[in-house]
C-alpha positions as CSV (number, residue, x, y, z in Angstrom):
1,X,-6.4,11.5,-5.3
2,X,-6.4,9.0,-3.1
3,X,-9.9,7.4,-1.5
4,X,-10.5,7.1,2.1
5,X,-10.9,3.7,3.6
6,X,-15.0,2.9,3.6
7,X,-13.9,2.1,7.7
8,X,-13.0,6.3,7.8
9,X,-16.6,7.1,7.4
10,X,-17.5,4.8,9.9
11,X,-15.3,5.1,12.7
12,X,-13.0,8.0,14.0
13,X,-9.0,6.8,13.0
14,X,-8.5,6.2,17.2
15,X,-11.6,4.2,16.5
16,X,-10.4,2.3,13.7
17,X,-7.0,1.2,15.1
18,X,-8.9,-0.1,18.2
19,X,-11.3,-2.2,16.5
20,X,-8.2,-3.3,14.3
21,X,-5.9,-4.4,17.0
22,X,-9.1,-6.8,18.9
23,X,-10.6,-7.6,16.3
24,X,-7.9,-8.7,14.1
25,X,-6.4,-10.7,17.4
26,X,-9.3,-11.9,18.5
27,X,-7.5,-14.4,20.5
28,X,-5.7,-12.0,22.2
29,X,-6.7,-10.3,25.8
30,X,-5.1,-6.9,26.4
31,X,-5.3,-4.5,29.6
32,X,-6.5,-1.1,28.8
33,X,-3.2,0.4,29.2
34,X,-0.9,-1.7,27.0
35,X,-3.7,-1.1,24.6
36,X,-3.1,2.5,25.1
37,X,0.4,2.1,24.7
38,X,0.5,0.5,21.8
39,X,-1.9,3.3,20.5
40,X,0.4,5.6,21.5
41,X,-2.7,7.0,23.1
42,X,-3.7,7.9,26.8
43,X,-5.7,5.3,28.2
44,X,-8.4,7.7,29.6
45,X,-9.1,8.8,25.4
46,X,-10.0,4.8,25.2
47,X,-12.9,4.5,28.3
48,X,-15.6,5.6,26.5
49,X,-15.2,3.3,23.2
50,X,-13.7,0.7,25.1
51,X,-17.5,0.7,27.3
52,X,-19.6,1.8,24.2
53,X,-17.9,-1.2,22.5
54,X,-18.6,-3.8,25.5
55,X,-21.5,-2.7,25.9
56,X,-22.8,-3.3,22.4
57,X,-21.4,-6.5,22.8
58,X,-18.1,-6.0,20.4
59,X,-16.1,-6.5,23.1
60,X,-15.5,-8.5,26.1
61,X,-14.2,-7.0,29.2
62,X,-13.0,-9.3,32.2
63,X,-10.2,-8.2,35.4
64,X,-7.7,-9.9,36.5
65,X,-6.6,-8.3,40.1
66,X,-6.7,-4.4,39.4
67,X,-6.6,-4.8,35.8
68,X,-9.4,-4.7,33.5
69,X,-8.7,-7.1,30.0
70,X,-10.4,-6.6,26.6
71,X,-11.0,-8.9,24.3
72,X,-13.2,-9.2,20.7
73,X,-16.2,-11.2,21.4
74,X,-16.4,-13.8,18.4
75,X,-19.7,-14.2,19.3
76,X,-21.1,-11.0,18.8
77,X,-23.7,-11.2,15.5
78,X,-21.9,-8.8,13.6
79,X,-18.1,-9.4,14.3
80,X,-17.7,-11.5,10.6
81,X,-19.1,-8.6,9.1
82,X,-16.7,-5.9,11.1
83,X,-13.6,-8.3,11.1
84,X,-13.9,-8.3,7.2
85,X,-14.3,-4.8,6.6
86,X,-11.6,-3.7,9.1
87,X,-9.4,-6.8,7.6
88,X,-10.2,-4.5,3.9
89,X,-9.6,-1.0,5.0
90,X,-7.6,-0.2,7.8
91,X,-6.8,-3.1,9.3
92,X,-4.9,-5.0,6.7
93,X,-5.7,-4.7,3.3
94,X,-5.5,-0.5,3.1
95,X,-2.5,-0.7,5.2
96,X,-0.3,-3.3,2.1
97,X,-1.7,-1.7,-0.4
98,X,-0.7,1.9,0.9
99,X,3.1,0.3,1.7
100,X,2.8,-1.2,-1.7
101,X,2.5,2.0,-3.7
102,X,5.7,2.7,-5.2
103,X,5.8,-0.6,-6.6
104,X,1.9,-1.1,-7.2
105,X,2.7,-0.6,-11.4
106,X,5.1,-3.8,-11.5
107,X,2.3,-5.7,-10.0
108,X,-0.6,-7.2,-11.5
109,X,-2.2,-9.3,-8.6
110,X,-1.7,-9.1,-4.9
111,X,-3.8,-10.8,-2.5
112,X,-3.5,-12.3,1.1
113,X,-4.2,-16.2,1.6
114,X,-4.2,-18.4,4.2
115,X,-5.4,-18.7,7.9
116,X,-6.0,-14.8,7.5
117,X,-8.2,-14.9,4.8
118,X,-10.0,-17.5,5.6
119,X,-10.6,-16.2,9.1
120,X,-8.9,-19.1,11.0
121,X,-5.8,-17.4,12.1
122,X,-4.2,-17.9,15.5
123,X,-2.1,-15.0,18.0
124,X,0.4,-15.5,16.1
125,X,0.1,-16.2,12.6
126,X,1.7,-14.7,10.1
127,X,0.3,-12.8,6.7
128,X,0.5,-15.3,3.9
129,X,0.6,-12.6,0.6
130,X,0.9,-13.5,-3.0
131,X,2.5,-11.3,-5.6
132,X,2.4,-11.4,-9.1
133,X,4.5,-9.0,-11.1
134,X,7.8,-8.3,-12.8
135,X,8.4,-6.4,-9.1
136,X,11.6,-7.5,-7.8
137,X,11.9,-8.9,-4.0
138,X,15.4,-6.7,-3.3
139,X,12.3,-4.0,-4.2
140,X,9.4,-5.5,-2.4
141,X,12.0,-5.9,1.2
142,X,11.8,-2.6,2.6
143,X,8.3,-2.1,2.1
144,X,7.0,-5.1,3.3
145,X,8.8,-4.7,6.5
146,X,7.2,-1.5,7.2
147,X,3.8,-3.0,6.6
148,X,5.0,-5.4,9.7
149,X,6.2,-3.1,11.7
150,X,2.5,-1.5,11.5
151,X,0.1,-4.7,11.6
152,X,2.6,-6.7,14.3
153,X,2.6,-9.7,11.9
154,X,5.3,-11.1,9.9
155,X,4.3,-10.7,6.3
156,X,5.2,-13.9,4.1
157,X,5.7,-13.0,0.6
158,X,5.2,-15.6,-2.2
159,X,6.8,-14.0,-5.4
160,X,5.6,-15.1,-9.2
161,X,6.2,-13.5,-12.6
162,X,2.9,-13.7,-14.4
163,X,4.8,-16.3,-16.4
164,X,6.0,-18.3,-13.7
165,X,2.3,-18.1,-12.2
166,X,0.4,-19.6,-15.1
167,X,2.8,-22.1,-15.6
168,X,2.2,-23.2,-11.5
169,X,-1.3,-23.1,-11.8
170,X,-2.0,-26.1,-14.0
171,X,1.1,-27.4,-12.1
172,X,1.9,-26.6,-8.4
173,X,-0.3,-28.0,-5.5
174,X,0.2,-24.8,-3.8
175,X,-0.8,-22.6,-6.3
176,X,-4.2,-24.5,-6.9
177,X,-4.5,-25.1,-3.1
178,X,-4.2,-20.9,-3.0
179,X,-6.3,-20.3,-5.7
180,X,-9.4,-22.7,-4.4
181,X,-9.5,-21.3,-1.1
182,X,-11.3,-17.4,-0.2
183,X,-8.4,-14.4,-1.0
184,X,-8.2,-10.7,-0.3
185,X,-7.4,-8.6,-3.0
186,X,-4.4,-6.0,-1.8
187,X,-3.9,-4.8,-5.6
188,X,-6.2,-6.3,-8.9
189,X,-9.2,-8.2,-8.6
190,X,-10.6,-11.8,-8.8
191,X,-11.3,-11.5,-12.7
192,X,-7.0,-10.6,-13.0
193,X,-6.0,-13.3,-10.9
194,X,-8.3,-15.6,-13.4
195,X,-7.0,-14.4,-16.2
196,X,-3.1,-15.3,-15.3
197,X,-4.7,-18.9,-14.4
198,X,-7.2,-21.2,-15.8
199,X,-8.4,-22.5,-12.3
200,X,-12.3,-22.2,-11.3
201,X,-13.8,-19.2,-10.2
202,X,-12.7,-18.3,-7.0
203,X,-14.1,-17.4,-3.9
204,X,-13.6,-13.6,-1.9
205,X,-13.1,-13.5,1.8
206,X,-15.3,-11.0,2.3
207,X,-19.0,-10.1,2.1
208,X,-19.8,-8.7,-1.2
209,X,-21.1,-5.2,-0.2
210,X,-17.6,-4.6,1.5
C-alpha cells in the first residue's frame, strides 16, 4: 500500500497544489484567476486560503488595476521549511517518484540536483534529475514527460548504469560537482548513492525531520 505524502496530513490536496505552484515559483506573481485556472478550480474555492495564507504571511498579495496578484513571500520565517517539504511530497519529489513507478525496480538511485535542490532556481529553470539504473531512456521518455506536463518544468534526465557511475565519480567533474552539492532523493537514499561512489558524504536539501 502506498503512503500518503506527510504534506496530505497537513494540508487539504486544493491546499497542497496551491502552496506547490507559489511556493515552488516563488518568483512568479499570478492573478487569482489564472491560478484558478490552472487548478482547474473556481477562483471563489481559492479566497479563503489565498487570505488565510496572506495573512499568515505565506503569501504576498499586491493589484495591479482590477486584478489582485499572489506571490510566495521568501521572507516569511518558515517558507525554507514549507518549500522543502512541499519540494518532498507533493510538490516534486512525490510527484517523480509516483511517475517513476513502473520503472522504480531498474533503478537504484534517483535524485534531483541543481538550482532546484539547492533552492536557487529561477521562473524558469528546469529539473536537473539523475538516474542510476540498468532502466533504459526509450523507457524512462514517456514517463518523464508526464511528470512535466504536471510540475510545468522541463525535466532533464542524466542517465548512468551503476557501472558507468562509479567509473565518473572518481573521473567526471560533473559527477563530483553533483555529488558535493545538497540532492533530493526521488528513489534510494544518500547511503545508495555512496555506495555506487567513493565521494565524501553528501549533503540533503532538506531539513532532516522532513
Amino acid at each position: 500500500m502506498r503512503k500518503s505524502p506527510l504534506a496530505s496530513v497537513l494540508f487539504s490536496g486544493t491546499q497542497q497544489r496551491l502552496l506547490s505552484a507559489l511556493l515552488l515559483n516563488s518568483h512568479q506573481a499570478v492573478y487569482a484567476t489564472e491560478l484558478a485556472n490552472r487548478l482547474r478550480v473556481r477562483p471563489s474555492s481559492l479566497q479563503r486560503d489565498l487570505a488565510k495564507y496572506t495573512e499568515a504571511g505565506i503569501l504576498k498579495m499586491f493589484r495591479s488595476g482590477n486584478r489582485a496578484y499572489f506571490q510566495a513571500n521568501e521572507e516569511c520565517a518558515v517558507f525554507p521549511e514549507l518549500r522543502g517539504l512541499l519540494l518532498k511530497t507533493s510538490g516534486l519529489v512525490d510527484v517523480l517518484r509516483w511517475e517513476l513507478g513502473p520503472v522504480a525496480s531498474q533503478i537504484k538511485v534517483a535524485a534531483v540536483y541543481g538550482s532546484i535542490a539547492s533552492g536557487t532556481e529561477a521562473a524558469g529553470s528546469d529539473i536537473d534529475l539523475l538516474i542510476i539504473g540498468p532502466v533504459k531512456m526509450i523507457e524512462l521518455s514517456p514517463l518523464l514527460e508526464k511528470a512535466t506536463g504536471k510540475l510545468r518544468r522541463q525535466i532533464n534526465p542524466a542517465l548512468y548504469t551503476p557501472a558507468e557511475f562509479s567509473q565518473k565519480a572518481r573521473r567526471s567533474h560533473f559527477v563530483q560537482s553533483v555529488l558535493g552539492k545538497p540532492l533530493l532523493f526521488v528513489i534510494g537514499m544518500k547511503s545508495d548513492l555512496e555506495n555506487l561512489s567513493v565521494c565524501p558524504p553528501l549533503r540533503s536539501a532538506a531539513p532532516d525531520f522532513l
